[in-house]
N, C-alpha and C positions, 0 to 999 in steps of 0.2 A: 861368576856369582850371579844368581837368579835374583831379581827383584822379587818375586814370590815370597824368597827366603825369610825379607824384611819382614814380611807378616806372621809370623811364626808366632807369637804371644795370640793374634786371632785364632790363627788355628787352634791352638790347645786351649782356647776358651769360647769357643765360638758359644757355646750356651748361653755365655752373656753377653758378647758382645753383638748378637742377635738383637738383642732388644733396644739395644742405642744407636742402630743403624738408619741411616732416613733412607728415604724409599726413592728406589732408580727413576731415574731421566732417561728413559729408553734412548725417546728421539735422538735426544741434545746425544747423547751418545754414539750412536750411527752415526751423526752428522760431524761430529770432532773423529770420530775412526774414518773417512773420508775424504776428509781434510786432510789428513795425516798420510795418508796411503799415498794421496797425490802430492805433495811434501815430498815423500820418499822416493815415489817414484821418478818424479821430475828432478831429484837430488838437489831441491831447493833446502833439504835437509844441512847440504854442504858448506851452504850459503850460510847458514842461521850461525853455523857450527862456527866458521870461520870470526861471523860477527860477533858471537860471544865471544872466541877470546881474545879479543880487542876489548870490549867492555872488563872481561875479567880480570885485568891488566894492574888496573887500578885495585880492584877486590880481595887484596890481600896486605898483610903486616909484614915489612921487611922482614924485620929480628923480633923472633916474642917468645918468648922460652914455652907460656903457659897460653892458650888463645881461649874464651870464654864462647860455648854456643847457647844460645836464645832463642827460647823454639815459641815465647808468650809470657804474658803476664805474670804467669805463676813464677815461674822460672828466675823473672826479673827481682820480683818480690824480695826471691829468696838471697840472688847476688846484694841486690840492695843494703839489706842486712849484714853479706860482708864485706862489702864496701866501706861500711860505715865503721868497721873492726880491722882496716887495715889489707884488703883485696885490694889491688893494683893492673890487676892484668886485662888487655885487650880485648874486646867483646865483639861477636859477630853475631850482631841480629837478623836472624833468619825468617822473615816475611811477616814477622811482630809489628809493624810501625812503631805505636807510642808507646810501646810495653819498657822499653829502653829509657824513656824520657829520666829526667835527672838523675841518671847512672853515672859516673863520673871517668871510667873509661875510656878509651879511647874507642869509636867504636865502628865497624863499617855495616852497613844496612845490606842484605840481600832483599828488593822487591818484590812485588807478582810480574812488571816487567819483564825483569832479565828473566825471573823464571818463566814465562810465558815463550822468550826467546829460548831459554836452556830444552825446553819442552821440541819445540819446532827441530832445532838439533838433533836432539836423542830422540826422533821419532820412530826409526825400524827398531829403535830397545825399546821400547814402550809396545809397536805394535806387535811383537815378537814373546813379549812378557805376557801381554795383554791373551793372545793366541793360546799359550801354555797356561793360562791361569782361569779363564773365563767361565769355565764351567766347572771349579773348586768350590765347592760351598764355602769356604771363606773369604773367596775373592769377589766370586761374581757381580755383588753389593758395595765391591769396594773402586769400581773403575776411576772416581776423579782422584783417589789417594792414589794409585797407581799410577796415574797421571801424575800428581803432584811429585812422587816420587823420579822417576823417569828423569822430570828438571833439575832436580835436588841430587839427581848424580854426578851428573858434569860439575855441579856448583863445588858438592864438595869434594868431587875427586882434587881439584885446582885448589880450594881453601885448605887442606890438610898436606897440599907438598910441600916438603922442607920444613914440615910442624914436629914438634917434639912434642908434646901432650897436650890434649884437650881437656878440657873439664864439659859436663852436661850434668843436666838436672831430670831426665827421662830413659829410663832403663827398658821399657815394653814397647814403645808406640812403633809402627813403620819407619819412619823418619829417622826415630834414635838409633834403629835397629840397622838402617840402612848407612848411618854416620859412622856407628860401632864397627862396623863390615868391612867397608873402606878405609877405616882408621888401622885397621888390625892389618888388611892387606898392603901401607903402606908403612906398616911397621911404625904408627903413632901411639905413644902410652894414650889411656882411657885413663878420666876420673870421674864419678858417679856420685854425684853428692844428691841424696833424699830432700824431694819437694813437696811430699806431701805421705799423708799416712797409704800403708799398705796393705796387701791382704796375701793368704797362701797363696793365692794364685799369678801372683809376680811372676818373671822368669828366674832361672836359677840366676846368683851372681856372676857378673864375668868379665865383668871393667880393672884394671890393673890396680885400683884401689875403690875402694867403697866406702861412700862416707854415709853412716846411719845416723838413725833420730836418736835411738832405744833399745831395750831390752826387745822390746814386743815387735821391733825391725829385726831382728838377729834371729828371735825365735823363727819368724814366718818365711824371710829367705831360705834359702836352699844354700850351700855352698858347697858341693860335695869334689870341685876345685880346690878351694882351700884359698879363697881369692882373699886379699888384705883386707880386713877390713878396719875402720875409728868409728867409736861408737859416741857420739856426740850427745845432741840433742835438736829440736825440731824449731831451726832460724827461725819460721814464721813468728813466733810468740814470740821474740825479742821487742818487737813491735807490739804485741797485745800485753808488755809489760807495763806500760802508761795507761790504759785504761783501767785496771783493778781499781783505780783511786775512784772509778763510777760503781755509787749502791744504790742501787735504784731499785725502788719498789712501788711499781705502778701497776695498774692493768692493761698492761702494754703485752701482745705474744709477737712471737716473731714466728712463723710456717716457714721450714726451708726443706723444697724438694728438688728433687729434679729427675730426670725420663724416666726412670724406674716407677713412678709413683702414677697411682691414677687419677686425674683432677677430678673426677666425681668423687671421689672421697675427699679431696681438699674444699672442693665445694661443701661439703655435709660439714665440714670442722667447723668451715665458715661459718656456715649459716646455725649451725648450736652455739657460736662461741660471741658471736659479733655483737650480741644485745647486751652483753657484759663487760666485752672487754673490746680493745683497739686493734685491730689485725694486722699487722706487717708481712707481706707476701715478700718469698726471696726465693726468686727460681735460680736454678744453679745455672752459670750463665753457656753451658753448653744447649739448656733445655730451651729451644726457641717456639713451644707452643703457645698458642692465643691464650691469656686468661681476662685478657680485656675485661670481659663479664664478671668475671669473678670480682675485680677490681674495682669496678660500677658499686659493689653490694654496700651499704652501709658501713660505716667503721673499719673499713678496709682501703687500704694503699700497698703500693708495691715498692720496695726498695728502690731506690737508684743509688746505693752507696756501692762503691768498689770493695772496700775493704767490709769484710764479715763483723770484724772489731768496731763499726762504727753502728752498724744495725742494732748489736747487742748492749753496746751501753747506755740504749733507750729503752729494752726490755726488760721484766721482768721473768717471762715464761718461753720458753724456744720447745717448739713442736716438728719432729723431724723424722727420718725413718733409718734409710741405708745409706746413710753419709758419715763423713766426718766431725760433721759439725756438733756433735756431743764434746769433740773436745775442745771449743772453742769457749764455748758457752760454759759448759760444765768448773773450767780454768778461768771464766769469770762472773762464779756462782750464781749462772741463771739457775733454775727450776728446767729441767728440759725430760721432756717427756718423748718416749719411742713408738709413734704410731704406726705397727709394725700391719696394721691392715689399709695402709696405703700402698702397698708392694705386697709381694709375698717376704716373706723375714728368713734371713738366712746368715745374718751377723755378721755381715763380708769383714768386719773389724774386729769382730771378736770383743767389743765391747760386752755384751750380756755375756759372754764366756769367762773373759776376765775380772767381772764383779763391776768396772767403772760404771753401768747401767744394771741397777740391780731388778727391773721389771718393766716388759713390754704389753703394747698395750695392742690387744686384736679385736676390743671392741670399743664403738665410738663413746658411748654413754661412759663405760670406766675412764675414759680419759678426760669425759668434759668433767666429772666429779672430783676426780683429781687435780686437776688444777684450780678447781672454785675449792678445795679444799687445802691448796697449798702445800702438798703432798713434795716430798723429796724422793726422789728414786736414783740418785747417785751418789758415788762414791767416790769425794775429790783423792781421798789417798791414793786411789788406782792410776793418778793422773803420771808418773812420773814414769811408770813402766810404761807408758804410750808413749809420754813426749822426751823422754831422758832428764837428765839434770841440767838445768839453763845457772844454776851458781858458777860464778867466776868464767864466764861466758867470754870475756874477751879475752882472756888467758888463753885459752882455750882454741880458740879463734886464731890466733897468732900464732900457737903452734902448729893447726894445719895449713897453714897459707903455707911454712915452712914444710911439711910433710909435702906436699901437693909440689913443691918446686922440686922435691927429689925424687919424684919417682920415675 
């Protein structure tokens, strides 16, 4: 099995995933392929290899029917949620540190350590992948995930013997893609539970059970396997179910972007909106550009909340483009307007398709009017085909813990 393989959702989207890609470290690059060469070739590779699995020793659950993987925050969020419904099983957090924290599981940590040592081990698979891949338009930009990846195979060839099924919360990325691979070739059930909204451009499904949000999950997957699926609803809002008791009606906006969007036009919102209202900045926390500046301006701060539920029930107006977050806000009746000339608009959610946003906005002036005018442009009944039905949630909840132990 080719590491390459694992990038397969890049390849059939490279259009976009073009655009969220940071820009290559040549040097540092040559300099860790060097490193690495000499590693191999002095078969100090041998040494690493041996050393990990003596470390790896420990890195495993004797007996655990179901083993839980955690690739981040998001992921955590979402077990949290069932956790708190009656989820029991073992968790392996995978290079998260505090994303884990008050989870109740039993749980064992993979670091950047031992991956650094898993790395030094499987160095001729990495410079061998590296070799066959490097001049791939969808690799070439991807050298330290391939890297990462490389480390992440020894880890989980060793985490998944003698497992009988996992559960994951990421069906596209390299990592899930590389977990799923391994998993299948050691004949481990898959279970695929939905962490956040999606678009047509998913992979087909292909986990031994699927657990969805929705309607509007079922429609945009592909299944033409015929793979299991429970059509649930979307955990995160279990938790944004305490907040509706906030009505708040201020001249408070919340801005949420992130890489797709251009900060010269977040700057322009700014600066028309700021002599009226309170600006709340919330870059999506993948997006690590400077807006320091932007933040200096008057009547502007930047978020420091984790949870998106805790931004919004200060707000009263949320300004946004090609995200999710219409249905966060939308679910606790902000005013949320589609600034759809911050990107180019292309609906990746289908929200303006399916009526929840019934009008997008491509020029700056129509949007500052509408919001000093208090204007609604959504459509809460649309809200249930996105997120499913959260009624009778823990019922619900208890019968897939039980569905998930049989498969």
């Amino acid at each position: 099995m080719e590491l390459i393989h694992a990038f397969r959702f890049y390849k059939d989207n490279y259009d976009l995933i073009q655009k969220l890609n940071h820009k290559r470290y040549v040097v540092v690059e040559y300099i860790i392929l060097i490193f690495l060469r000499l590693v191999t070739w002095t078969y100090i590779n041998r040494l690493f290899k041996l050393f990990l699995n003596r470390l790896l020793k420990s890195k495993k659950f004797s007996e655990s029917q179901v083993v839980v993987f955690i690739f981040g925050q998001n992921h955590a969020n979402v077990y949290r949620e069932l956790e708190n419904n009656g989820f029991d099983f073992c968790i392996y957090n995978i290079l998260s540190s505090s994303a884990v924290d008050n989870l109740k599981g039993e749980t064992i940590s993979i670091n950047r350590l031992l991956l650094l040592i898993s790395i030094m081990a499987n160095s001729s698979r990495f410079l061998n992948s590296w070799k066959n891949g490097k001049d791939l338009y969808y690799i070439k930009h991807n050298f330290f995930r391939m890297l990462k990846l490389s480390g992440l195979e020894l880890i989980f060839e060793h985490l998944l013997k003698d497992q009988r099924t996992i559960l994951k919360f990421n069906d596209h990325n390299p990592y899930s893609f590389l977990l799923f691979d391994l998993a299948k070739k050691l004949n481990v059930k898959t279970v695929y539970i939905q962490h956040s909204p999606v678009s047509e451009r998913f992979p087909e499904l292909h986990h031994d059970l699927n657990v969805l949000f929705s309607e509007d999950s079922v429609e945009k997957y592909k299944n033409e396997n015929n793979k299991r699926i429970i059509k649930l609803f979307d955990f995160r809002f279990l938790s944004g179910l305490k907040y509706r008791k906030y009505k708040t009606r201020n001249r408070k906006i919340l801005i949420a972007f992130n890489q797709l969007d251009d900060l010269d036009q977040v700057l322009k919102i700014v600066n028309n909106l700021n002599a009226d209202f309170e600006l709340i900045l919330r870059p999506h926390p993948a997006d690590k550009r400077d807006i320091k500046s932007i933040e200096l301006i008057d009547n502007v701060k930047r978020s420091r909340n984790k949870s998106i539920f805790d931004d919004l029930k200060e707000v009263t107006y949320v300004i946004c483009n090609e995200t999710a977050v219409p249905l966060e806000s939308i679910f606790l009746d902000k005013l949320t307007f589609k600034a759809a000339f911050l990107s180019e608009s292309f609906d990746n959610y289908g929200f303006i398709r399916q009526g929840l946003i019934k009008e997008e906005f491509t020029e700056l002036q129509d949007l500052v009017n509408s919001i000093k005018q208090n204007k609604n442009f959504s459509n809460k009944d649309k809200l249930t085909f996105f997120l499913g039905d959260l009624t009778n949630h823990k019922d619900k909840i208890r019968k897939l813990y039980h569905e998930i132990l049989s498969v």
